[in-house]
C-alpha positions in Angstrom: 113.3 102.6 123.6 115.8 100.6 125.3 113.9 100.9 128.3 110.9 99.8 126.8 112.4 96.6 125.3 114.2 95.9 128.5 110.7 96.3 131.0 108.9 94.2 128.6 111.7 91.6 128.3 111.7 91.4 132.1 108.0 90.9 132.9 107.8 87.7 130.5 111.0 85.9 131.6 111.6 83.9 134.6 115.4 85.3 135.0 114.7 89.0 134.6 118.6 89.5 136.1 120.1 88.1 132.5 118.2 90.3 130.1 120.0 92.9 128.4 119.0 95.1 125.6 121.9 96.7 123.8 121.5 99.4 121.0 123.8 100.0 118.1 123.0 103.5 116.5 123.0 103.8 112.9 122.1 107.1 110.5 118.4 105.8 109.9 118.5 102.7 111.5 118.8 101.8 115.3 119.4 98.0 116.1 118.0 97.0 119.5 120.3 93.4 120.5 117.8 91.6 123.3 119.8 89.1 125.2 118.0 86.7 127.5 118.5 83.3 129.7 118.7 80.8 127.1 115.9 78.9 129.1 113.7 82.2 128.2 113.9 82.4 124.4 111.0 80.9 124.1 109.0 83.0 126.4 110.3 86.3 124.1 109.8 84.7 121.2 106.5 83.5 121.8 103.7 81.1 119.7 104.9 81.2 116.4 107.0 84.2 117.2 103.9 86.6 118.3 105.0 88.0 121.4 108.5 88.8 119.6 106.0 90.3 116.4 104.3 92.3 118.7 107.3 94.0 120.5 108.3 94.9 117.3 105.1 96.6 116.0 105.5 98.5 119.6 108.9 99.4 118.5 107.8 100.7 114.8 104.9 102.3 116.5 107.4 104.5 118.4 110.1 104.6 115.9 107.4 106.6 113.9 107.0 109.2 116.4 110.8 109.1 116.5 111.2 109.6 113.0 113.7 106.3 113.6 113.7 103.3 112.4 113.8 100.6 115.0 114.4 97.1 114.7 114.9 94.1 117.3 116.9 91.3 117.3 116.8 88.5 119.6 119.8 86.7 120.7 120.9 83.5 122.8 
């Protein structure tokens, strides 16, 4: 999944060298930690926080088959 996050990550921002995705394990829960150009945090987040809305419904889809919960958080 952190590849996923990561590929997506890059093909919206303008400095795809400064994204990281970092992910802390938990017993149920797996927290993914985007980290982008603080000039892209915008294009992550998106209109009203869509594009970010829809990465995470990619990331529930797949936690599902999983059996994992995912969740991402984007950070500057």
């Amino acid at each position: 999944m952190k590849e996923l996050v990561e590929a997506i990550a890059k093909a919206l921002v303008d400095h795809p060298d400064d994204v990281q995705v970092k992910a802390i394990e938990g017993e149920q829960t797996t927290v993914l930690e985007l980290h982008v150009h603080p000039d892209d945090l915008g294009k992550v987040i998106g209109r009203q926080g869509r594009t970010a809305k829809a990465m995470r419904t990619i990331l529930g889809a797949s936690g599902m088959k999983l059996h994992k919960r995912l969740t991402l958080e984007i950070l500057e």
